[in-house]
DOSESE-797212 format. One record per residue (C-alpha): residue number from 1; z, x, y. Coordinates in steps of 0.5 Angstrom, whole numbers. Last residue first. Example, Ala and Ser with C-alpha at 12.3 -4.5 7.8 and 13.67 -1.06 7.14 Angstrom:
<sites>
<site base="2" zz="14" xx="27" yy="-2"/>
<site base="1" zz="16" xx="25" yy="-9"/>
</sites>
This chain:
<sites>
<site base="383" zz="1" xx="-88" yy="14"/>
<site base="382" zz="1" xx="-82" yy="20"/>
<site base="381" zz="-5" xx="-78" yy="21"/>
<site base="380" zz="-3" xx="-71" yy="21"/>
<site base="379" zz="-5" xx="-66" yy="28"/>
<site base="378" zz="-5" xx="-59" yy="24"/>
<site base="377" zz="-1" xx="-53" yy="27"/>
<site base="376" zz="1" xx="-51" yy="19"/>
<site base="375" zz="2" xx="-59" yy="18"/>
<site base="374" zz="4" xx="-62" yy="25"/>
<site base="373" zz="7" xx="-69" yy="26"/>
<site base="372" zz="8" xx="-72" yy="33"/>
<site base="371" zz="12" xx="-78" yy="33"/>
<site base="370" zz="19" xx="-78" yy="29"/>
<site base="369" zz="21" xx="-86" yy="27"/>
<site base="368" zz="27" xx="-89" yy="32"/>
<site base="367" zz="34" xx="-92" yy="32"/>
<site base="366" zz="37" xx="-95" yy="38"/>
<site base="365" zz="43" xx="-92" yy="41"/>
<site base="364" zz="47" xx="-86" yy="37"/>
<site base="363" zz="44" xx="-83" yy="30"/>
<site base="362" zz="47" xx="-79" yy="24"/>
<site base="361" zz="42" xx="-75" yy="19"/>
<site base="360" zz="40" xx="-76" yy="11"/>
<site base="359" zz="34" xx="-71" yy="9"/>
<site base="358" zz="27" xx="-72" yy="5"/>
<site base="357" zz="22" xx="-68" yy="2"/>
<site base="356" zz="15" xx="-70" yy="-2"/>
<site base="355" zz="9" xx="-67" yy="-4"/>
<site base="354" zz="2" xx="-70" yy="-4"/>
<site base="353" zz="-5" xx="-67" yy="-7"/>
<site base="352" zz="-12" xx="-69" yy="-5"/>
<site base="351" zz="-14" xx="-61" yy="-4"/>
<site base="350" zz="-6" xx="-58" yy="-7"/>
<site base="349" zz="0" xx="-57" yy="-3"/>
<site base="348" zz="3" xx="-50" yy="-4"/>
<site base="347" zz="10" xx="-48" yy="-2"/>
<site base="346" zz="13" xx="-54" yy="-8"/>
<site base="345" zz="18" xx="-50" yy="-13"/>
<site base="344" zz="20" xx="-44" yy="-7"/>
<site base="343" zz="21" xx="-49" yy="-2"/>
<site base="342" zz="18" xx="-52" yy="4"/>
<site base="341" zz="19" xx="-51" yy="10"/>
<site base="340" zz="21" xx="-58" yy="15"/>
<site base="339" zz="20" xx="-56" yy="23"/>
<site base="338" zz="24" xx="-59" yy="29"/>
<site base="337" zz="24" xx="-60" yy="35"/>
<site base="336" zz="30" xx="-64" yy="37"/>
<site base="335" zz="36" xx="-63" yy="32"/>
<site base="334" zz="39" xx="-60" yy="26"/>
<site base="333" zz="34" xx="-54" yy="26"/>
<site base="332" zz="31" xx="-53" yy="22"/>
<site base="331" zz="30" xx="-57" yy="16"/>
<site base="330" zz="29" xx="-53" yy="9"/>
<site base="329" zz="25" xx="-57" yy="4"/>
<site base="328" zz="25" xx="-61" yy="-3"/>
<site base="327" zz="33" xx="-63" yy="0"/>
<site base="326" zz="36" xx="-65" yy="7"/>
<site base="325" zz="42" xx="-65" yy="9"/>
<site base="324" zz="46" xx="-67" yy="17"/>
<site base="323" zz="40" xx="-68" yy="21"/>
<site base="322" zz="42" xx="-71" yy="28"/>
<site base="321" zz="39" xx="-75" yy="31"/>
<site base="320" zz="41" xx="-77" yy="39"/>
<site base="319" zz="35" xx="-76" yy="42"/>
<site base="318" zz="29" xx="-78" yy="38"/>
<site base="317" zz="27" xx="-72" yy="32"/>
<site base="316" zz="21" xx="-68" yy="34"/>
<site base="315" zz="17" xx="-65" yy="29"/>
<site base="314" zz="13" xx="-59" yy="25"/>
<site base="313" zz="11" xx="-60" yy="18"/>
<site base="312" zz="11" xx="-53" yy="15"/>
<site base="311" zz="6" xx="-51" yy="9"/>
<site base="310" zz="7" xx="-44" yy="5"/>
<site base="309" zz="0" xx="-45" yy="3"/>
<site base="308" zz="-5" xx="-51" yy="4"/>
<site base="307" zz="-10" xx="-52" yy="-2"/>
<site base="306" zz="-17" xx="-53" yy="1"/>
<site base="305" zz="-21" xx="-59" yy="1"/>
<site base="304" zz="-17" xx="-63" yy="6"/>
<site base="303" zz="-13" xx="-69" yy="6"/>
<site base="302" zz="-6" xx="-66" yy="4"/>
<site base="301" zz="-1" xx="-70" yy="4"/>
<site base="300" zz="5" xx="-71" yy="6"/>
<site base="299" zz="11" xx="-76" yy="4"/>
<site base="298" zz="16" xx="-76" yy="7"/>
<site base="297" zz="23" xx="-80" yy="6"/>
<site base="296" zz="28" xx="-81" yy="12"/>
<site base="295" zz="36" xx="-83" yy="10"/>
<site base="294" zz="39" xx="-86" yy="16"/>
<site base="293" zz="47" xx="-86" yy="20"/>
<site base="292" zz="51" xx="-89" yy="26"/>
<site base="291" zz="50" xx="-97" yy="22"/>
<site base="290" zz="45" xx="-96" yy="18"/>
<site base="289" zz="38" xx="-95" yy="16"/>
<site base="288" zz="34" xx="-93" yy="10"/>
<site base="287" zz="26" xx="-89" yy="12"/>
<site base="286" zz="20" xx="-88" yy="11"/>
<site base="285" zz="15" xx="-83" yy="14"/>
<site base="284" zz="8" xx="-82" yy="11"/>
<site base="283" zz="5" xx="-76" yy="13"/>
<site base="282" zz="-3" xx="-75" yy="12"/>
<site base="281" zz="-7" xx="-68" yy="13"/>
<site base="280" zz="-13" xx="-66" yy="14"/>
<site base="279" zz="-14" xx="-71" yy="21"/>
<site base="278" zz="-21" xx="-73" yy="24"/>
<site base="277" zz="-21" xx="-72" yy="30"/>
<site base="276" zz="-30" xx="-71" yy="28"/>
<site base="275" zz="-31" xx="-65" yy="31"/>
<site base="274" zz="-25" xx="-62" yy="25"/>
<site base="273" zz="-22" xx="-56" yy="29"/>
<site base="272" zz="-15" xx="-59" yy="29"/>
<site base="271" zz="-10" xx="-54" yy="30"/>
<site base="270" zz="-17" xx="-50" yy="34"/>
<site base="269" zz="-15" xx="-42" yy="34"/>
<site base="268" zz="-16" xx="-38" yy="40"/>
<site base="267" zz="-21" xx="-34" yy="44"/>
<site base="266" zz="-26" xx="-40" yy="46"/>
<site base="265" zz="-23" xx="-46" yy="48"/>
<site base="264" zz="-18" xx="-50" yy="42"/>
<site base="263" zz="-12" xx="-52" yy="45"/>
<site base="262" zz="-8" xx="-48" yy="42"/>
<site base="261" zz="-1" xx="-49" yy="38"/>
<site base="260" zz="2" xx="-42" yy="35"/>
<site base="259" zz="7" xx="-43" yy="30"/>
<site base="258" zz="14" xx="-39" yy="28"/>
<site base="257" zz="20" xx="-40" yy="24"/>
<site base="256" zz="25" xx="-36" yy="22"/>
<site base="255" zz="32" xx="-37" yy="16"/>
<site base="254" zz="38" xx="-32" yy="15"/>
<site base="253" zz="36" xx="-27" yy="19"/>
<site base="252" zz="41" xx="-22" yy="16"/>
<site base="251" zz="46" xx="-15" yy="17"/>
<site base="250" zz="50" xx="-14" yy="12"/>
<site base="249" zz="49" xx="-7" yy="12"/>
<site base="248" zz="48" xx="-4" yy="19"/>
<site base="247" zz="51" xx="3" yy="20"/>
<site base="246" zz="50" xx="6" yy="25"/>
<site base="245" zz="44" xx="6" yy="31"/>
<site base="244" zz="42" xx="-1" yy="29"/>
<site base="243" zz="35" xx="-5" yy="31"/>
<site base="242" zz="35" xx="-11" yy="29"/>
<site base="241" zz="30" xx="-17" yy="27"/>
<site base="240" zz="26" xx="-21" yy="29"/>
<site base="239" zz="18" xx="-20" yy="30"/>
<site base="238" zz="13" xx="-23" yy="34"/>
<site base="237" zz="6" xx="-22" yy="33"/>
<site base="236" zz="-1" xx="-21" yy="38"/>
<site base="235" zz="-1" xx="-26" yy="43"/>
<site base="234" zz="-7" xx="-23" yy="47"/>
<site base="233" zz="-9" xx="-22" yy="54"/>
<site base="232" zz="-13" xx="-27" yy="59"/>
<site base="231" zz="-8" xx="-29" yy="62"/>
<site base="230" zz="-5" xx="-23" yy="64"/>
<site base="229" zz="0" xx="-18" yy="63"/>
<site base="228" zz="6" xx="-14" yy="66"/>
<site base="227" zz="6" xx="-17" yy="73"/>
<site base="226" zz="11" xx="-20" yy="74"/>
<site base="225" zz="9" xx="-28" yy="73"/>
<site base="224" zz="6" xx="-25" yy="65"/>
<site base="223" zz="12" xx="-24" yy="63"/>
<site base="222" zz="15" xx="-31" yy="65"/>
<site base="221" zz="10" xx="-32" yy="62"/>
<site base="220" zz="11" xx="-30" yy="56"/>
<site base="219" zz="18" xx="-31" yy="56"/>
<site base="218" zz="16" xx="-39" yy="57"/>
<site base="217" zz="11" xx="-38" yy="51"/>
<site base="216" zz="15" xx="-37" yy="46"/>
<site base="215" zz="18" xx="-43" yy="46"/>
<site base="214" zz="25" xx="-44" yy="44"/>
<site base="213" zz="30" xx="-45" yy="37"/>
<site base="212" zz="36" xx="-42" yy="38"/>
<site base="211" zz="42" xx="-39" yy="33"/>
<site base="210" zz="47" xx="-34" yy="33"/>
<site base="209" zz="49" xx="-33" yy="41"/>
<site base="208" zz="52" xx="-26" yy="43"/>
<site base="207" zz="54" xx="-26" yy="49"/>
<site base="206" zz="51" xx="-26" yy="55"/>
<site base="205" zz="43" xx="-25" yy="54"/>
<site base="204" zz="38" xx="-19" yy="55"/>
<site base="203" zz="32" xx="-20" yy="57"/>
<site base="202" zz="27" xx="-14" yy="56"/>
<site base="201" zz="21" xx="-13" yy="59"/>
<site base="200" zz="18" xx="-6" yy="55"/>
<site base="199" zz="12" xx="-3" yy="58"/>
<site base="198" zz="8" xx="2" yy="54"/>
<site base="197" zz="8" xx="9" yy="49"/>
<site base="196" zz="12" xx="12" yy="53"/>
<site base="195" zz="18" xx="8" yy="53"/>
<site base="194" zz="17" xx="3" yy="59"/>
<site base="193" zz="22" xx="1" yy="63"/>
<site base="192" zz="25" xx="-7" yy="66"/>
<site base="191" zz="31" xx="-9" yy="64"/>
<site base="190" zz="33" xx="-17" yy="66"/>
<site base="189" zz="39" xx="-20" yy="65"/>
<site base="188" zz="38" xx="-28" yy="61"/>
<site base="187" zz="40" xx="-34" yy="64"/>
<site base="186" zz="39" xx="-40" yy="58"/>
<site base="185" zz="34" xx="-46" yy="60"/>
<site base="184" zz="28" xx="-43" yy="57"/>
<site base="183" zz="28" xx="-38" yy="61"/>
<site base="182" zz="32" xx="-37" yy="67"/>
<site base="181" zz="31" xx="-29" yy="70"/>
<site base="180" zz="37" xx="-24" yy="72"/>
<site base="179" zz="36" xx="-18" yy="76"/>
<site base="178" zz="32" xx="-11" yy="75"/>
<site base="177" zz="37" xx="-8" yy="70"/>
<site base="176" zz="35" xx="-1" yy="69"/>
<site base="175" zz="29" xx="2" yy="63"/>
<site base="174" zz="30" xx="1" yy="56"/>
<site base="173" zz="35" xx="-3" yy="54"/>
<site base="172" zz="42" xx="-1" yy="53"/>
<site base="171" zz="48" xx="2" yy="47"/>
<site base="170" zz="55" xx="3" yy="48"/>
<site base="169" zz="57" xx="-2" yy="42"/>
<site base="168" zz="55" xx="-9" yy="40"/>
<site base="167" zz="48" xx="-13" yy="42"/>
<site base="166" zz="47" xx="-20" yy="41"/>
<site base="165" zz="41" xx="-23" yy="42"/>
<site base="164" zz="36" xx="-19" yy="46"/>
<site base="163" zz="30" xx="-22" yy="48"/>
<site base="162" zz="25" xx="-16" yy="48"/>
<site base="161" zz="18" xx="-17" yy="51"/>
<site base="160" zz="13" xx="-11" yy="50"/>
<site base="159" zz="6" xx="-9" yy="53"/>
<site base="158" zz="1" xx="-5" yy="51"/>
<site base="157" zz="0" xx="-6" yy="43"/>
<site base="156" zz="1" xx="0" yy="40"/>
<site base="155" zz="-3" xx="1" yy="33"/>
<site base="154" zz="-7" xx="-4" yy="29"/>
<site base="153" zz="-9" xx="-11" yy="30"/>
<site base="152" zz="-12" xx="-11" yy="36"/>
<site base="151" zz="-14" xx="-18" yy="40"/>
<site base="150" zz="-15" xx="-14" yy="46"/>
<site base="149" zz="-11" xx="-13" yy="53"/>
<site base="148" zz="-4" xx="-13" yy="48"/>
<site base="147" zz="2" xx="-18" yy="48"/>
<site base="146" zz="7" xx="-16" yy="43"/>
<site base="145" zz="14" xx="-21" yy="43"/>
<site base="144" zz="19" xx="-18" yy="40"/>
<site base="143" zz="26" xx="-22" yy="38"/>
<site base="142" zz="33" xx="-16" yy="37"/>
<site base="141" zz="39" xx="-17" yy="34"/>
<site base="140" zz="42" xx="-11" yy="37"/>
<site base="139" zz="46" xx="-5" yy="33"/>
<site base="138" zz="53" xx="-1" yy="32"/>
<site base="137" zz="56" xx="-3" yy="26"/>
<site base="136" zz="62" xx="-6" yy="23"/>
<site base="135" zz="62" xx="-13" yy="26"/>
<site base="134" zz="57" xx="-16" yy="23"/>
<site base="133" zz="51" xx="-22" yy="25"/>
<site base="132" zz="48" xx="-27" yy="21"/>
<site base="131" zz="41" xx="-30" yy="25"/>
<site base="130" zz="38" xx="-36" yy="26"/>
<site base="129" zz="32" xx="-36" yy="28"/>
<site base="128" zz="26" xx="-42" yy="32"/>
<site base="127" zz="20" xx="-41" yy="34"/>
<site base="126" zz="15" xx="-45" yy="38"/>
<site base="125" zz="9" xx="-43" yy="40"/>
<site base="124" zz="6" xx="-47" yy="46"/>
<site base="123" zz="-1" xx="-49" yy="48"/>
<site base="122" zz="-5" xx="-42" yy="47"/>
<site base="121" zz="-11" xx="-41" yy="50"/>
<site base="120" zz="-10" xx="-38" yy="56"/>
<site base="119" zz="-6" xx="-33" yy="52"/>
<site base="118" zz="-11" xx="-31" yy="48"/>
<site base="117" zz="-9" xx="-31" yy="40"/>
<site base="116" zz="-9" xx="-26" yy="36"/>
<site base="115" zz="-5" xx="-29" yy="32"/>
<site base="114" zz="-6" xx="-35" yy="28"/>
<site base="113" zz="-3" xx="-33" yy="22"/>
<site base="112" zz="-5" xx="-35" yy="14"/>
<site base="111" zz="-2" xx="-30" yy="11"/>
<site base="110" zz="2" xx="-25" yy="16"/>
<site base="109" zz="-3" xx="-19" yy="18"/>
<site base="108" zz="-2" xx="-12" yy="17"/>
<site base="107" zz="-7" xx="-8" yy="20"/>
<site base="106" zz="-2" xx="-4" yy="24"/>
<site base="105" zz="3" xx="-11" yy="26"/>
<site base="104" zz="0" xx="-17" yy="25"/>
<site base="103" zz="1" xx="-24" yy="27"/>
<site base="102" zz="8" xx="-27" yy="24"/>
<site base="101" zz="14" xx="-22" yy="23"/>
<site base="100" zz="20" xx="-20" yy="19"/>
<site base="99" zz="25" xx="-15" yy="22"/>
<site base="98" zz="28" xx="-8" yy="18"/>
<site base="97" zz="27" xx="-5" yy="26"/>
<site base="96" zz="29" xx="3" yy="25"/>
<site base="95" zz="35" xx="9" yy="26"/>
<site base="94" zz="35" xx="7" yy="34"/>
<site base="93" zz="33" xx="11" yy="39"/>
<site base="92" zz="37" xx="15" yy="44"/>
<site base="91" zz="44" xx="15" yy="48"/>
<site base="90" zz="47" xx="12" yy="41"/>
<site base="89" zz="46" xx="18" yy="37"/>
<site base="88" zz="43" xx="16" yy="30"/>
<site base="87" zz="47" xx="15" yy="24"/>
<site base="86" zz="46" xx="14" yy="17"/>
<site base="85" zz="45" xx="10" yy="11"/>
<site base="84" zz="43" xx="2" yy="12"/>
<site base="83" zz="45" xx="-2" yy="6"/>
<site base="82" zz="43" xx="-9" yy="4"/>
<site base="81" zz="40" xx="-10" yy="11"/>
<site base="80" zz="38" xx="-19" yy="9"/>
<site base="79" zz="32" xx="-22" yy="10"/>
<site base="78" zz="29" xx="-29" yy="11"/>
<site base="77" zz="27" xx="-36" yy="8"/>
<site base="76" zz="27" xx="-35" yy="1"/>
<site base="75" zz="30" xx="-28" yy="1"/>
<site base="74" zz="27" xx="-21" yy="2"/>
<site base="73" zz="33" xx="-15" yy="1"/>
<site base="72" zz="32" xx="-10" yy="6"/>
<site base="71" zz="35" xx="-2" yy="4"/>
<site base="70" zz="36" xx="3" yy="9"/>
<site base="69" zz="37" xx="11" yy="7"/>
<site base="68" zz="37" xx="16" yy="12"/>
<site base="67" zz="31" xx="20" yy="14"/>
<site base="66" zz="31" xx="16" yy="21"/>
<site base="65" zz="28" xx="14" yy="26"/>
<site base="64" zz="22" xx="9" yy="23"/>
<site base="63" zz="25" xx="5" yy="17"/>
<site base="62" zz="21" xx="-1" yy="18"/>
<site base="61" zz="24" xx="-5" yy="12"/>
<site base="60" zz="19" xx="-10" yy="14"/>
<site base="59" zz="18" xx="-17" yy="12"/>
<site base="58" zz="12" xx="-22" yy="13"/>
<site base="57" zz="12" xx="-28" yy="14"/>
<site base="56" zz="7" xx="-34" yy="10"/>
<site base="55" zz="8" xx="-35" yy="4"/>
<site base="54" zz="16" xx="-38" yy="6"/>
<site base="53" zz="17" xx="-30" yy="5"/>
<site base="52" zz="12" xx="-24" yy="4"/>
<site base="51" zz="14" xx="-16" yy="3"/>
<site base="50" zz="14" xx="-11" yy="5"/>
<site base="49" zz="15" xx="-3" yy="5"/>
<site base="48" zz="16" xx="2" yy="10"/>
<site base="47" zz="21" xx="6" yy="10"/>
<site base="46" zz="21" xx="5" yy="2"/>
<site base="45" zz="27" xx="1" yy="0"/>
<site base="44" zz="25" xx="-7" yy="0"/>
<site base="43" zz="29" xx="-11" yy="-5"/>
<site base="42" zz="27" xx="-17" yy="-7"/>
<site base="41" zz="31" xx="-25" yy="-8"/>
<site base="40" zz="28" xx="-28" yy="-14"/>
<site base="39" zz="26" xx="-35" yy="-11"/>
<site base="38" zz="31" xx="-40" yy="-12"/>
<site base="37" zz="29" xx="-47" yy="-16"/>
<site base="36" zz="31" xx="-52" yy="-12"/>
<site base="35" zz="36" xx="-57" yy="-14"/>
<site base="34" zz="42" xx="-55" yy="-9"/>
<site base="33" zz="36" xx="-58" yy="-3"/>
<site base="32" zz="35" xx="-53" yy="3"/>
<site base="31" zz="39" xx="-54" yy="9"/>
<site base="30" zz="38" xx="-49" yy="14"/>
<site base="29" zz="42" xx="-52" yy="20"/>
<site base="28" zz="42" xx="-50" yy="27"/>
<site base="27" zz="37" xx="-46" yy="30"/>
<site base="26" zz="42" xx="-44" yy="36"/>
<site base="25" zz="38" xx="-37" yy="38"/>
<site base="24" zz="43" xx="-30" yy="37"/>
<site base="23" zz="43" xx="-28" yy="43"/>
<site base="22" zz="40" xx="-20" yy="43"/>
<site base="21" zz="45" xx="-15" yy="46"/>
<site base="20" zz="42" xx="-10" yy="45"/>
<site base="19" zz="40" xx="-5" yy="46"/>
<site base="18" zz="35" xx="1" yy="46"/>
<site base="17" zz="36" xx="7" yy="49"/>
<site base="16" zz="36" xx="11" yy="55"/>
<site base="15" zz="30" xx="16" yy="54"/>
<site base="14" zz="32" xx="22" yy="51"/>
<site base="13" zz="27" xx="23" yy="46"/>
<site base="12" zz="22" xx="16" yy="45"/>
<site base="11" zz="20" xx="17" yy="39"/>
<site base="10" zz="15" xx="12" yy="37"/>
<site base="9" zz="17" xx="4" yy="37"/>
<site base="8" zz="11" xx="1" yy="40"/>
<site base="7" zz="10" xx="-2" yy="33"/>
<site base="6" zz="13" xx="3" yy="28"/>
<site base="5" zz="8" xx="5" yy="22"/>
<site base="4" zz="7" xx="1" yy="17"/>
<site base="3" zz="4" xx="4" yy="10"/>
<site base="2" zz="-2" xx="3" yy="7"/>
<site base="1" zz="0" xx="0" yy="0"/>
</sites>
């Protein structure tokens, strides 16, 4: 396998060192049901090896500072560091980036991504990560955003957005404080620098936050707003993860999810590219209701010609749902924006082919059915 190389992550001498104060996003409950078979867990020991999550990420032991042993075990929804040997000073780079990505990263592409994609094009990219944070290590918890001039899907692209999770001991961004910026509704501190290789904007959060679900766009324009990129670059990845300079084990993120919406004008991926409008994708939604509480069955079916792999089925909740449990798919977060993962006995839905999941929530005020289902970025029909 042609090894990864560091996105942007070369050597970078005496520069200040990366932080990390990377808020953890608030993307609630992970709920998968007790009946599904779990995928066999792999363990990633080679600097840089992969492997492939929820059929459609990639994690990345990315073991790029250091000669020190690191270790990721790939799980159904994500990753954990299962040993991170070896220390790095705290006023340079980091020991490495073990993360999981959509998009491309040095000629290797997540499966069925839609990245590259121009800026201009994009409508939204929602995300949303839960990470696992421990209190013995010296690290960030760190989301990049890799926007580039050209849609390149190998080596350093030209600018690079880091939003900062959680940071814990003496370590710092990249660069000097520039103020403070609102994005997505949270206020962050801003650094602004460069590492040699290209610029860093990163936005750091006050405390560590654990889980948030979020639009990536909003930090891309807010990037875009100072000057660092264009509208007419490219959304080539986005990474989570970590980069610790001490210890690290136990460090994970448990669940990730990441879709890119364009509007379909050239230079980005058409969700529904069927001249027609029709749907390759029907959801049936029914639903048992009582007082303050519900169960919803969903029934998704794939109308198109070609298997769907490693299926997500996004949409929004009405105010005042909130999922509770769930089974056949995990279900993130708990509110709002959400996305239905499937799981590893039902990733794939055959041509012609339907699968079902469900959930149990609570509700305040009027009940209301979903609106707006999205299979893989694709518009469903709904029955």
């Amino acid at each position: 396998m042609r090894p990864l190389r560091p996105q942007a992550r070369a050597p970078r001498g005496l520069l200040s060192a990366l932080g990390a104060a990377f808020a953890t996003f608030a993307l609630v409950a992970s709920l998968v049901t007790a009946a599904a078979p779990a995928q066999a867990d792999t363990t990633i020991c080679e600097p840089f090896g992969t492997a492939t999550v929820q059929g459609r990420y990639v994690v990345q032991n990315n073991r790029w500072g250091s000669t020190a042993t690191q270790c990721v075990t790939a799980t159904d929804t994500g990753f954990r560091v299962t040993q991170a040997d070896g220390s790095a000073s705290t006023d340079g780079a980091p020991k490495s980036y073990p993360s999981l990505f959509n998009g491309c990263h040095y000629t290797t592409c997540s499966p069925g991504t839609a990245l590259p994609a121009r800026l201009d094009t994009v409508a939204a990219a929602p995300s949303s990560i839960s990470y696992g944070f421990v209190g013995d290590a010296v690290y960030n918890a760190s989301y990049d955003i890799w926007l580039d001039p050209t849609p390149r899907t190998d080596g350093v692209n030209r600018t690079e957005i880091m939003i900062w999770f959680n940071r814990v001991g003496p370590i710092q961004p990249i660069g000097s404080p520039v103020g403070t910026a609102s994005v997505g509704g949270r206020t962050w501190e801003v650094w602004s620098g460069g590492n040699g290789s290209n610029d860093v904007l990163s936005f750091v959060a006050p405390s560590a936050i654990t889980g948030w679900s979020f639009d990536v766009m909003d930090f891309v324009r807010a990037t875009v707003a100072r000057g660092l990129a264009e509208d007419d670059w490219y959304l080539t990845s986005v990474q989570a993860g970590f980069e610790p300079w001490q210890n690290g084990a136990g460090l994970a993120v448990n669940s990730f999810s990441s879709t890119v919406v364009t509007d379909g004008t050239p230079g980005g991926t058409d969700p529904d590219p069927d001249p027609g409008g029709t749907s390759a994708c029907a959801v049936s939604y029914g639903t048992n209701v009582w007082p303050d509480g519900f169960t919803a069955d969903v029934t998704v079916t794939n109308t198109g010609t070609t298997p769907v792999d490693g299926w997500q089925l996004a949409f929004t909740l009405p105010s005042g749902q909130r999922i509770t449990n769930a089974w056949n798919a995990s279900v993130t977060p708990s509110s709002g924006a959400v996305t239905a993962t499937g799981a590893s006995h039902n990733a794939r839905i055959a041509p012609g082919g339907s699968l079902s999941f469900g959930f149990q929530g609570t509700y305040g005020g009027a009940f209301a059915e979903p609106t707006g289902f999205r299979l893989n970025d694709t518009a469903c029909a709904t029955a």
